[in-house]
C-alpha atoms as an extended CHARMM CRD file, in Angstrom:
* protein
*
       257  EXT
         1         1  UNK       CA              0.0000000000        0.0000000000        0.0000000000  PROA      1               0.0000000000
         2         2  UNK       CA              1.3240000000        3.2750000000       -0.9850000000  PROA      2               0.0000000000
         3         3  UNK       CA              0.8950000000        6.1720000000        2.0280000000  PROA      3               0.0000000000
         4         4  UNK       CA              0.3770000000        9.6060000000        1.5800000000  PROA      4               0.0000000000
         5         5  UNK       CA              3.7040000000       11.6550000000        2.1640000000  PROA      5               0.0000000000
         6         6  UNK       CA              1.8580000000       14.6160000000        3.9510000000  PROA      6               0.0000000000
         7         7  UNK       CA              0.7630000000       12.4830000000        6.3570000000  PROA      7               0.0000000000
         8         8  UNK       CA              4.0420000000       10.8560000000        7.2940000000  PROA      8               0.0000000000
         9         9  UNK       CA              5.9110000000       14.1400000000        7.2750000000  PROA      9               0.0000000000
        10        10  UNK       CA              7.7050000000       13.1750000000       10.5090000000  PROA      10              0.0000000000
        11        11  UNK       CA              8.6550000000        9.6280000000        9.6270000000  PROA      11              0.0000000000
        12        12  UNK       CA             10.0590000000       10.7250000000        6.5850000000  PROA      12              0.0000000000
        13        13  UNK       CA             12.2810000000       13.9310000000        7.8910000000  PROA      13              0.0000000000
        14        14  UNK       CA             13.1860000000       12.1660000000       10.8850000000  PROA      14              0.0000000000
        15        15  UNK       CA             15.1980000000        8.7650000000        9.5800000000  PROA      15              0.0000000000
        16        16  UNK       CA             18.3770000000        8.4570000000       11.3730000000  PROA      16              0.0000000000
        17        17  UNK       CA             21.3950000000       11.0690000000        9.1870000000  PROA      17              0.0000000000
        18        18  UNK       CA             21.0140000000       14.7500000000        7.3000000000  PROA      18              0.0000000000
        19        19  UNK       CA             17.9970000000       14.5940000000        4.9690000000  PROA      19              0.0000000000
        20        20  UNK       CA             18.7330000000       15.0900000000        1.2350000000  PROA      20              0.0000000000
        21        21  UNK       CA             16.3860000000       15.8290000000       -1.3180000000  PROA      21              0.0000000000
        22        22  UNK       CA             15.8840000000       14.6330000000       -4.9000000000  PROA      22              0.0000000000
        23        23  UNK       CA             13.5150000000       16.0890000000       -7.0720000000  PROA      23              0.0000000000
        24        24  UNK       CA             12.5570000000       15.2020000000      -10.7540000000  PROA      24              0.0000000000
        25        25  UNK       CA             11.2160000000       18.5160000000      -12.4900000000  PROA      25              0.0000000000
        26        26  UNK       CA              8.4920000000       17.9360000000      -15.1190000000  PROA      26              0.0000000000
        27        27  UNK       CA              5.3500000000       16.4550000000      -13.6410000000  PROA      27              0.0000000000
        28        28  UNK       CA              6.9800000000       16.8790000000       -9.9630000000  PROA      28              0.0000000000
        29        29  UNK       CA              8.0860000000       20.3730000000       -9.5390000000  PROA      29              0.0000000000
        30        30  UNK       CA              5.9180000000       21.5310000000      -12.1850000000  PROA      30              0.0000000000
        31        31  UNK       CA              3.0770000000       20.4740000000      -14.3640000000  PROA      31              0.0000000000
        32        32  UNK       CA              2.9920000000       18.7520000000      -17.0750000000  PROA      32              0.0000000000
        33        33  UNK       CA              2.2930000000       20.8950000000      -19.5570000000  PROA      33              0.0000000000
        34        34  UNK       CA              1.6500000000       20.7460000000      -23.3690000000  PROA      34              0.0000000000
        35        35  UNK       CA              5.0850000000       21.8230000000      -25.0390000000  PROA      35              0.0000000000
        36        36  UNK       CA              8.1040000000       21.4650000000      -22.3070000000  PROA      36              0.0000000000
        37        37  UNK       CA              9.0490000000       25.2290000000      -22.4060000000  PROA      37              0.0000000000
        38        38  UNK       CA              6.0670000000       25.8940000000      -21.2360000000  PROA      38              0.0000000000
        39        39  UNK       CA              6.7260000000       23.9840000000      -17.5470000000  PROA      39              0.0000000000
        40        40  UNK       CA              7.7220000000       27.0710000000      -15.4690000000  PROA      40              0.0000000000
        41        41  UNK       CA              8.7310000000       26.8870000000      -11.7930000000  PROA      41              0.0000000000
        42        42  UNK       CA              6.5690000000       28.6610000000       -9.4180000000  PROA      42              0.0000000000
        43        43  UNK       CA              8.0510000000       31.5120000000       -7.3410000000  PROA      43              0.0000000000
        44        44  UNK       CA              6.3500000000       30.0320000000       -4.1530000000  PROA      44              0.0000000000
        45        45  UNK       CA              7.9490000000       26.3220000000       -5.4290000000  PROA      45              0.0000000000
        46        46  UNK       CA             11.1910000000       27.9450000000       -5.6540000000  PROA      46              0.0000000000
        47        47  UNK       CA             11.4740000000       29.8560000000       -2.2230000000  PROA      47              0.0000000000
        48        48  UNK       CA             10.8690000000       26.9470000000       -0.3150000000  PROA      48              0.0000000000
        49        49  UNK       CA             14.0510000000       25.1050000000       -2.4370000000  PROA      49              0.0000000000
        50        50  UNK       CA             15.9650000000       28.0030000000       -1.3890000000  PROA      50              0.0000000000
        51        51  UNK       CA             15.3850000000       27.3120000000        1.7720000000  PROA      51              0.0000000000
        52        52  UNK       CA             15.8760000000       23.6930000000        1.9800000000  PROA      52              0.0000000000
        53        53  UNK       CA             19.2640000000       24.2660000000        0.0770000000  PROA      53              0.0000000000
        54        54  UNK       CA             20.7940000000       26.1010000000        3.2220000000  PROA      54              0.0000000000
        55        55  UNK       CA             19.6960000000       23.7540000000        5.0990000000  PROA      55              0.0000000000
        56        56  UNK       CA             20.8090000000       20.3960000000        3.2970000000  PROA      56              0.0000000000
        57        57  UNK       CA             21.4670000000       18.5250000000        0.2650000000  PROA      57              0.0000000000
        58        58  UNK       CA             19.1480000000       19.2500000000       -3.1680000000  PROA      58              0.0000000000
        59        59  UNK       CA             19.2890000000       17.7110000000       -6.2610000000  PROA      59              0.0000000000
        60        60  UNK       CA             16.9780000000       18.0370000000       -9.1320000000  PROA      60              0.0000000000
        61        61  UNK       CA             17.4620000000       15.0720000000      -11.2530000000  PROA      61              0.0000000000
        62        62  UNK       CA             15.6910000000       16.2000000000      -14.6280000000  PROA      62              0.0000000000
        63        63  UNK       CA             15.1430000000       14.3400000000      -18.2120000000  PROA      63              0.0000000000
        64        64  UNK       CA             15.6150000000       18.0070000000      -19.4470000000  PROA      64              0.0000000000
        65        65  UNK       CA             19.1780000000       19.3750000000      -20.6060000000  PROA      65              0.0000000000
        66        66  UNK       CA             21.5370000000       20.5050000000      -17.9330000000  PROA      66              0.0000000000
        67        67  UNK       CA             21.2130000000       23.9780000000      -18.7810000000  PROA      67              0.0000000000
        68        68  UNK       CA             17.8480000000       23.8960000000      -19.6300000000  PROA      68              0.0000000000
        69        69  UNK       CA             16.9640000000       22.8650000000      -15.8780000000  PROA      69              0.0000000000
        70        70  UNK       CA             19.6600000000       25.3990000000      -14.4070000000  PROA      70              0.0000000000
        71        71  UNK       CA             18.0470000000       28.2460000000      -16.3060000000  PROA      71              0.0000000000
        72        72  UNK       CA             14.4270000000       26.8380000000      -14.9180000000  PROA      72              0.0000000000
        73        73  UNK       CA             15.7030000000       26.2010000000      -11.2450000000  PROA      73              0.0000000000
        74        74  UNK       CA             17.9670000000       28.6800000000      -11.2340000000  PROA      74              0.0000000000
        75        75  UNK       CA             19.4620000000       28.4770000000       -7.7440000000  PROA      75              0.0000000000
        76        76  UNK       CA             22.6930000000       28.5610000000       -6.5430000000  PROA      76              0.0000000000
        77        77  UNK       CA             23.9890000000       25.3680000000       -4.1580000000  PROA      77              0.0000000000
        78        78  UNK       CA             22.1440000000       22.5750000000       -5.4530000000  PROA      78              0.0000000000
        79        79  UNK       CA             23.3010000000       19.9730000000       -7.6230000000  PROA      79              0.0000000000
        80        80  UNK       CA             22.1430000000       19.4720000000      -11.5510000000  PROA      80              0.0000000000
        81        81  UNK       CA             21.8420000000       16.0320000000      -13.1040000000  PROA      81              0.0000000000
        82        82  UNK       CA             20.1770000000       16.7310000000      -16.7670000000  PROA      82              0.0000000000
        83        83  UNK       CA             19.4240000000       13.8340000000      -19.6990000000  PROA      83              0.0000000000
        84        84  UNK       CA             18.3430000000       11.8920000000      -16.8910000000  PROA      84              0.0000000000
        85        85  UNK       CA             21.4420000000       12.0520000000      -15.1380000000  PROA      85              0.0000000000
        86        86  UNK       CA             23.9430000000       11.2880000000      -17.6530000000  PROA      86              0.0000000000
        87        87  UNK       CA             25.3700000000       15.2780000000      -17.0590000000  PROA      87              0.0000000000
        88        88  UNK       CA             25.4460000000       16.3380000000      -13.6710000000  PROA      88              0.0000000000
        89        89  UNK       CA             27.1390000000       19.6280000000      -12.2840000000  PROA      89              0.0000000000
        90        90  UNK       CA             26.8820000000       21.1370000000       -8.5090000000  PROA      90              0.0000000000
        91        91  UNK       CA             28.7030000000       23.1030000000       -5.7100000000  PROA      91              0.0000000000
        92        92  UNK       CA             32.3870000000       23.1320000000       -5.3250000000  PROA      92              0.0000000000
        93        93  UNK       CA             33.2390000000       22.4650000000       -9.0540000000  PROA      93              0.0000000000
        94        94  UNK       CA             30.9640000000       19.1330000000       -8.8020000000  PROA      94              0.0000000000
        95        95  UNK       CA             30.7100000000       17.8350000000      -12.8450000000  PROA      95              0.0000000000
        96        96  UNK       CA             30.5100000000       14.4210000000      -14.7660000000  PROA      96              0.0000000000
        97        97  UNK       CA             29.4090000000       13.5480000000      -18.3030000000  PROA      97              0.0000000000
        98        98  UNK       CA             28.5720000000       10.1710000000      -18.2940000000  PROA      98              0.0000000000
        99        99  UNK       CA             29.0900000000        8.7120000000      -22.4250000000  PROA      99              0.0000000000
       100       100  UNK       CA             30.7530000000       11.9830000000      -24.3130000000  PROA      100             0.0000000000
       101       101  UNK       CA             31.9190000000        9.0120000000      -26.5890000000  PROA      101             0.0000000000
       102       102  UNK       CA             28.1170000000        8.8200000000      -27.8650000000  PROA      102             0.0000000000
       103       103  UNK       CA             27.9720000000       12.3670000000      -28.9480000000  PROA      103             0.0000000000
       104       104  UNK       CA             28.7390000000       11.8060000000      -32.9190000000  PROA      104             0.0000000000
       105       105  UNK       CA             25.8560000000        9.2370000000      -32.6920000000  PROA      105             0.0000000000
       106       106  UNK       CA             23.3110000000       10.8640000000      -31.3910000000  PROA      106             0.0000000000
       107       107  UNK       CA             23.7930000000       13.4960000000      -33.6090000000  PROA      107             0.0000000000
       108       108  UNK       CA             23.4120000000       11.4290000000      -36.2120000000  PROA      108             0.0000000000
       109       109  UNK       CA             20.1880000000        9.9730000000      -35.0450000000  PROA      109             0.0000000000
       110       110  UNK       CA             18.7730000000       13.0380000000      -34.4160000000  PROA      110             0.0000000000
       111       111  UNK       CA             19.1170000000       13.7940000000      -38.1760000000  PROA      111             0.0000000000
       112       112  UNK       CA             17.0910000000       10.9990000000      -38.8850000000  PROA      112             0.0000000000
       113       113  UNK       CA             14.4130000000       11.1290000000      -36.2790000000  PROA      113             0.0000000000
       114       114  UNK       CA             13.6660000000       14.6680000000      -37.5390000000  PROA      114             0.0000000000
       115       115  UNK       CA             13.8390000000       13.5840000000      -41.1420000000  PROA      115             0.0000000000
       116       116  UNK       CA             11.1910000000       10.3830000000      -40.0880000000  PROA      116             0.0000000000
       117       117  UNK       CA              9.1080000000       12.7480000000      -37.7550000000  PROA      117             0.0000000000
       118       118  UNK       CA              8.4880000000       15.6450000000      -40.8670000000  PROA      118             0.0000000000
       119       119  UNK       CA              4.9340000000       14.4960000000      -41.9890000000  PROA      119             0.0000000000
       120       120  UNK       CA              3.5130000000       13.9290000000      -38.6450000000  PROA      120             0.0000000000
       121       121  UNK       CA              1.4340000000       16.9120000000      -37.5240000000  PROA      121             0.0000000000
       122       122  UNK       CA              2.2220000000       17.9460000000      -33.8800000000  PROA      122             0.0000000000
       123       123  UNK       CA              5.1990000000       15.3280000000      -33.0050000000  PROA      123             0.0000000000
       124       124  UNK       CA              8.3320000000       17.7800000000      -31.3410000000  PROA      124             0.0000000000
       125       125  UNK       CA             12.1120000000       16.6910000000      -31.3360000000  PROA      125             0.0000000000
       126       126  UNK       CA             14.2580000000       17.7840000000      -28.8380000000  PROA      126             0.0000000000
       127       127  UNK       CA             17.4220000000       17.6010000000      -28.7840000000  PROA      127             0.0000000000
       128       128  UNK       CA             19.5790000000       17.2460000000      -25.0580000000  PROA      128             0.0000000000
       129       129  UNK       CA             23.3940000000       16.6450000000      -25.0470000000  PROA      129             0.0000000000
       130       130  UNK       CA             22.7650000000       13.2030000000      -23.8820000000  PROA      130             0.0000000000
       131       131  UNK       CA             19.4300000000       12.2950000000      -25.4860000000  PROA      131             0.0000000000
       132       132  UNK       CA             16.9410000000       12.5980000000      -28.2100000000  PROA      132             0.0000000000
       133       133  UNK       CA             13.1580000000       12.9200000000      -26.9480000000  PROA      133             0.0000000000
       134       134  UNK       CA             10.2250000000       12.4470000000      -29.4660000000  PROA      134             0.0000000000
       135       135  UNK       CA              7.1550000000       14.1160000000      -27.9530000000  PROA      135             0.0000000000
       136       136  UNK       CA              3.8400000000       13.2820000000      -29.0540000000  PROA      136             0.0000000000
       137       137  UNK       CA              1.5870000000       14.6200000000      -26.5150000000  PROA      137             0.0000000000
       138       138  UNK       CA              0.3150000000       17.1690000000      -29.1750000000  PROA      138             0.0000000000
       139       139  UNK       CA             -0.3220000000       13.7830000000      -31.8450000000  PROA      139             0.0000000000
       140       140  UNK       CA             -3.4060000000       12.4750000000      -32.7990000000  PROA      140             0.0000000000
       141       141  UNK       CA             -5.0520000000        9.2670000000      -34.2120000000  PROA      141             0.0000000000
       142       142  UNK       CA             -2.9010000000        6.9950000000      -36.6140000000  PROA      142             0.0000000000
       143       143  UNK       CA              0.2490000000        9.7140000000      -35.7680000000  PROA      143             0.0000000000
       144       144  UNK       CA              1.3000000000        8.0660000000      -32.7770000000  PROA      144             0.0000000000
       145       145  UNK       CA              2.0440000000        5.0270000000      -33.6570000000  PROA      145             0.0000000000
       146       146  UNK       CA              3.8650000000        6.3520000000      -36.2540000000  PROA      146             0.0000000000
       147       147  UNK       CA              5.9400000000        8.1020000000      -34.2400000000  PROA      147             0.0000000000
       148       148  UNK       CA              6.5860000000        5.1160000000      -32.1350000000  PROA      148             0.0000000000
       149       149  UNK       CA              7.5850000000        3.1910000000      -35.0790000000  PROA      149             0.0000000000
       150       150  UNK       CA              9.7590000000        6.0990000000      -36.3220000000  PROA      150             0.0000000000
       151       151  UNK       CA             11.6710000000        5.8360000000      -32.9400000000  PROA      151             0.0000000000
       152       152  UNK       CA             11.8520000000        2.2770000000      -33.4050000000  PROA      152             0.0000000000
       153       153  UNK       CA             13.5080000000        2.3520000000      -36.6370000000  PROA      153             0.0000000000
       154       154  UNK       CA             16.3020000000        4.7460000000      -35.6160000000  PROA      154             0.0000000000
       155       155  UNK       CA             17.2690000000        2.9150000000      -32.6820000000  PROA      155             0.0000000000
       156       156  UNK       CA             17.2120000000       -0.6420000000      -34.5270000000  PROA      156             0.0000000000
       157       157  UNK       CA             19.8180000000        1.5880000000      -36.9770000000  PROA      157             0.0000000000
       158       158  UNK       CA             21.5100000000        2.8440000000      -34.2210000000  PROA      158             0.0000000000
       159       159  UNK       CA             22.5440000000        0.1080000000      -31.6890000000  PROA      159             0.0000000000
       160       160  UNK       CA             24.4290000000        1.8390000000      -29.3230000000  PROA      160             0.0000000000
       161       161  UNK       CA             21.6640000000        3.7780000000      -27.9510000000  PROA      161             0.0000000000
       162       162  UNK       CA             18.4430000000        2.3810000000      -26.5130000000  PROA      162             0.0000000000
       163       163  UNK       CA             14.7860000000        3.6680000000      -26.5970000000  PROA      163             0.0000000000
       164       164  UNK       CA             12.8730000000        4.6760000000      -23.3290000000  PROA      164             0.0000000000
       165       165  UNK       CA              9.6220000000        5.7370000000      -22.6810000000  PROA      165             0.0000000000
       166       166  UNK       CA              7.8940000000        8.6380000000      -20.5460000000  PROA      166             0.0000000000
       167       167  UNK       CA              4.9070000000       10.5520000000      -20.3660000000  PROA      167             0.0000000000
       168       168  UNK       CA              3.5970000000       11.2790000000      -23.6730000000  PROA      168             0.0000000000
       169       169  UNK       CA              7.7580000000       11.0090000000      -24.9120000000  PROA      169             0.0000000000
       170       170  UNK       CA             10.0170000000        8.3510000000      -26.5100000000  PROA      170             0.0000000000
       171       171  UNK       CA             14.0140000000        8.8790000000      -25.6090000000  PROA      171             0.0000000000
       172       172  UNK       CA             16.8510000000        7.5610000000      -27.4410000000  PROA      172             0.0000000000
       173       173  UNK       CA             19.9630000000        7.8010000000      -24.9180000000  PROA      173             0.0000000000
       174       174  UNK       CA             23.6310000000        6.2940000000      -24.6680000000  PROA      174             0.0000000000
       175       175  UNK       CA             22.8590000000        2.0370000000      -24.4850000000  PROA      175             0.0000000000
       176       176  UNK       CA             25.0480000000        1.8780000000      -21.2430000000  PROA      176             0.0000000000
       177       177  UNK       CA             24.6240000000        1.0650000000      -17.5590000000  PROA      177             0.0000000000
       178       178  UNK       CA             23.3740000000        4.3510000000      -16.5570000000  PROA      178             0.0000000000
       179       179  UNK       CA             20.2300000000        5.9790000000      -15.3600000000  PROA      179             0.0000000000
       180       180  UNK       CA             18.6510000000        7.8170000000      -13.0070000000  PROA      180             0.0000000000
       181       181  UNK       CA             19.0490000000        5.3150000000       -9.8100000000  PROA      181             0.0000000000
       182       182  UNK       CA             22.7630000000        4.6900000000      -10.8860000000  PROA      182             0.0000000000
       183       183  UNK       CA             22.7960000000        8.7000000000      -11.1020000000  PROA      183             0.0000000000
       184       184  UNK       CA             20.7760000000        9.0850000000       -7.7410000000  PROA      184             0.0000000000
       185       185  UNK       CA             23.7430000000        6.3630000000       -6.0180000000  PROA      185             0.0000000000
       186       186  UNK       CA             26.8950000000        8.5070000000       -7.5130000000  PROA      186             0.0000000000
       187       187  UNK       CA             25.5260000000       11.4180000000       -5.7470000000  PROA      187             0.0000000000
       188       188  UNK       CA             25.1410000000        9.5390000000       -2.6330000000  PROA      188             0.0000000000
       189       189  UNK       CA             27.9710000000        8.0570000000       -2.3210000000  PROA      189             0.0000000000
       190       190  UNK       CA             29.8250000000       12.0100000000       -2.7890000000  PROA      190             0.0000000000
       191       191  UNK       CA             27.5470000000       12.9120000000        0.3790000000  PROA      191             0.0000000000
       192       192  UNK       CA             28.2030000000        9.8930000000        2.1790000000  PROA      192             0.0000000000
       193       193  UNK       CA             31.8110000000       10.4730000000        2.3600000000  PROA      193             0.0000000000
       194       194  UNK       CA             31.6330000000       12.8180000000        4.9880000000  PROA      194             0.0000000000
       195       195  UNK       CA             30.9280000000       12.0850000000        8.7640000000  PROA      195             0.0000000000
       196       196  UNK       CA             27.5620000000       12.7240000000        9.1180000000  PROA      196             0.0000000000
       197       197  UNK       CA             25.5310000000        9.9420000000        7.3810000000  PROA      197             0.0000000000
       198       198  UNK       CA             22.8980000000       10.6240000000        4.9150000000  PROA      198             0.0000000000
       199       199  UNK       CA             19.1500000000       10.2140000000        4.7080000000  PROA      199             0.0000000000
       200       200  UNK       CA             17.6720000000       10.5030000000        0.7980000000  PROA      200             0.0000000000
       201       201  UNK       CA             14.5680000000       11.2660000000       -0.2060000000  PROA      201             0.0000000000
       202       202  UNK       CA             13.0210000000       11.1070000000       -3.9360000000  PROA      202             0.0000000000
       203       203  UNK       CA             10.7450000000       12.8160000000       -4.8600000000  PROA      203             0.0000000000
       204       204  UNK       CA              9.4070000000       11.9700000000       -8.8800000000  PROA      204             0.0000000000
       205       205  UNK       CA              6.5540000000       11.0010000000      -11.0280000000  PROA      205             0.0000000000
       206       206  UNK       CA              7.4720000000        9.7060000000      -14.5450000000  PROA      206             0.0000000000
       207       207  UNK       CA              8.6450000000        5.7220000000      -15.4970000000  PROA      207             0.0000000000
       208       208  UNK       CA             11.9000000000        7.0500000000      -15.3630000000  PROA      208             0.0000000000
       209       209  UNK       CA             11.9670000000        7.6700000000      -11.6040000000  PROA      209             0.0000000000
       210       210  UNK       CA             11.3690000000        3.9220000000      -11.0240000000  PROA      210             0.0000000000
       211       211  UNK       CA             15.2740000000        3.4340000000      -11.6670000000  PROA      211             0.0000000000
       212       212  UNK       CA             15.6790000000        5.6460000000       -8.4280000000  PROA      212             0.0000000000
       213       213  UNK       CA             12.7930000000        4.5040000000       -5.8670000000  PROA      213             0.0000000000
       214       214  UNK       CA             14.2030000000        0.8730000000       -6.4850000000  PROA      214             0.0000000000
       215       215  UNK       CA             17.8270000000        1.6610000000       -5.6550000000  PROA      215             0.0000000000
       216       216  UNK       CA             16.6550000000        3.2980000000       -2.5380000000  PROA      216             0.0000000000
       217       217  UNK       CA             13.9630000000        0.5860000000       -1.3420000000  PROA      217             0.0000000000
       218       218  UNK       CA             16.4810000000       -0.7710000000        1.2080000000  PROA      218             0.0000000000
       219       219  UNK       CA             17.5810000000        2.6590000000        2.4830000000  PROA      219             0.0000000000
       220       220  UNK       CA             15.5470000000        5.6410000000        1.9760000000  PROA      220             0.0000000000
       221       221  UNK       CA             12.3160000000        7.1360000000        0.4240000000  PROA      221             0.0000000000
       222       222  UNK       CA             10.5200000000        6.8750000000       -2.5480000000  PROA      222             0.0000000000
       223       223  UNK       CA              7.4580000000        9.2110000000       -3.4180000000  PROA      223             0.0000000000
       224       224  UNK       CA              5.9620000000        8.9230000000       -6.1960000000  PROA      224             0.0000000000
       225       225  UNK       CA              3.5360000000       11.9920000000       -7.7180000000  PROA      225             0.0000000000
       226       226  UNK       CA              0.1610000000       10.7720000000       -9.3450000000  PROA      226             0.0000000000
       227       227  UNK       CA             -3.3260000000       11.0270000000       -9.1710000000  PROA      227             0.0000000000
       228       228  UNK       CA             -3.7440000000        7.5820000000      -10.8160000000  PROA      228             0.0000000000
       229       229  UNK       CA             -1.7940000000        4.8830000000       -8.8730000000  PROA      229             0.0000000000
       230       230  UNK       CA              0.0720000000        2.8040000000      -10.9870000000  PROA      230             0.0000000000
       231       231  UNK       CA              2.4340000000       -0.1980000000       -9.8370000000  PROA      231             0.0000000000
       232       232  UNK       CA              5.9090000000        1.6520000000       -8.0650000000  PROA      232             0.0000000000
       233       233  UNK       CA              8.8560000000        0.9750000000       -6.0750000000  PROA      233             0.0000000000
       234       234  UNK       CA              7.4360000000        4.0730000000       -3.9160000000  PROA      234             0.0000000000
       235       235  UNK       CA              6.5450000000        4.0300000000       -0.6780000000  PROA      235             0.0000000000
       236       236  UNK       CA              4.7050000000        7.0800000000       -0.5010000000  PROA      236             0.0000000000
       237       237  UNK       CA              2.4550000000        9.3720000000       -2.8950000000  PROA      237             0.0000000000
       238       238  UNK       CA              1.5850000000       12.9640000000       -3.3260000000  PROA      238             0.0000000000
       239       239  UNK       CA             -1.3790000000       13.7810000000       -5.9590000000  PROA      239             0.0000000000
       240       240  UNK       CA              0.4820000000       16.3890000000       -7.5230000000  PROA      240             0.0000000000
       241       241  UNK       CA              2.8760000000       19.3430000000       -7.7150000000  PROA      241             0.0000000000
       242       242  UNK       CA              0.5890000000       21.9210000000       -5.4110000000  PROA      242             0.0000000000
       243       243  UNK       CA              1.5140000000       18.5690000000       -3.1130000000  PROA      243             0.0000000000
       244       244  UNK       CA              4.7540000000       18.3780000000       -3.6000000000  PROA      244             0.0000000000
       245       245  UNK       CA              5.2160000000       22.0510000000       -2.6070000000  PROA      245             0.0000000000
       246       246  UNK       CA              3.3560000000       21.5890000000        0.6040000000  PROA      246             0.0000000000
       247       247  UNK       CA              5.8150000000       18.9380000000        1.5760000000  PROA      247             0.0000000000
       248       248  UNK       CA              9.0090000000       20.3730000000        0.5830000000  PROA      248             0.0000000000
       249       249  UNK       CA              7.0620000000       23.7020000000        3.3020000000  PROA      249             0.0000000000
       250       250  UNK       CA              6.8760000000       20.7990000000        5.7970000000  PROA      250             0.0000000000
       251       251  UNK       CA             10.1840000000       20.2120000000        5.4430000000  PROA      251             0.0000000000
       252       252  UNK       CA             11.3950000000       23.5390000000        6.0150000000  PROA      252             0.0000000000
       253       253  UNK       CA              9.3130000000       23.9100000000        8.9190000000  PROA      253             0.0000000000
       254       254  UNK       CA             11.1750000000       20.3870000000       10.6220000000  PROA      254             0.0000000000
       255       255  UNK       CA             14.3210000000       21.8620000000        9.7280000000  PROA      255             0.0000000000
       256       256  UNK       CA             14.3130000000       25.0870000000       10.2860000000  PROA      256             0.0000000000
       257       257  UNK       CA             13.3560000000       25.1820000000       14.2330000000  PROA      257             0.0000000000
């Protein structure tokens, strides 16, 4: 059974170490929205990060571009992972690229996922430094699977990256042993170095996420955001991102006594 975070504010704050928090961005932070520049961060959203970041460790681990999400966040202290984690940059000169070697390939792909994609009425490619997404929330009828099959063909053409799936988006990233739960256990291992041992939190909503709630079923907390329960590696659930807010306030107000 999945619990509601708000009403385990205490359990979850009050594990054993210094809390740190990991947020996705899209669908967490913000909401999803119909074209991704669109998904702006609230003011309110982004006072209460400050806050937490003075306090302890944050980390927004984002399927956007690195600089995309450090424009959107756009606060000093906290640590960056973009393209799900394959480019990460933070305090104290913090930075790793995770598959440079792929670069020339994706760029290649991306030509012909574009070229594929040019018939199909509302279908958007973005290009990340780590990734190719295919959106195709603003498809309709016989487009999508098109799309879909579009993907499909580029990454059968292309075997050194793989194809994964999100909301409403199809990703073709480096095909190596790296994600957002290896991403999530990099960073913790950094913070665990120190004396005081740490006590992680993540916080996310898309299929992507699942990579980091199952790394941290033996050792920390998973919420997942949804109004529609689906099978997670969670333990706990907010509806949405006017939830999320209210518990990253919660957690300022157990911190900040």
């Amino acid at each position: 059974m999945v619990l509601s975070a708000l009403d385990h504010v205490p359990e979850i704050a009050g594990n054993d170490g210094q809390l740190a928090i990991f947020l996705d961005y899209d669908g967490t932070l913000t909401p999803i929205v119909g074209r991704p520049e669109e998904a702006m961060l609230s003011d309110s959203t982004r006072e209460a990060l400050k806050i937490l970041a003075d306090h302890t460790p944050v980390a927004i681990l984002s399927g956007r571009d690195l600089e995309d999400i450090q424009r959107r966040v756009n606060i000093d202290g906290i640590t960056y992972a973009g393209s799900h984690g394959f480019d990460i940059a933070g305090p104290r000169g913090l930075r790793k690229q995770v598959g440079p070697e792929f670069l020339p390939v994706l760029d290649a792909a991306e030509k012909e996922v574009r070229e594929k994609l040019a018939g199909i009425g509302g279908a958007l490619v973005e290009r990340k430094r780590f990734a190719i997404a295919t959106h195709y929330r603003q498809v309709t009828g016989e487009g999508i699977p098109r799309v879909e099959q579009a993907v499909n063909e580029v990454a059968a053409h292309h075997r050194e990256l793989r194809k994964i799936s999100g909301k409403k988006v199809y990703e073709l990233q480096p095909n190596i042993g790296w994600d957002k739960g290896k991403a999530l256990l990099w960073l913790l291992n950094l913070m665990s170095s120190g004396a005081q041992a740490i006590s992680p939190v993540y916080i996310g909503d898309d299929l992507t996420d699942e990579y980091a709630f199952r790394v941290l079923q033996q050792r920390a907390v998973g919420i997942i955001v949804t109004e529609e329960l689906r099978p997670t590696a969670a333990r706990y659930v907010l509806k949405n991102p006017a939830e999320v807010e209210r518990l990253l306030r919660e957690f300022v107000a157990y911190l900040v006594q």
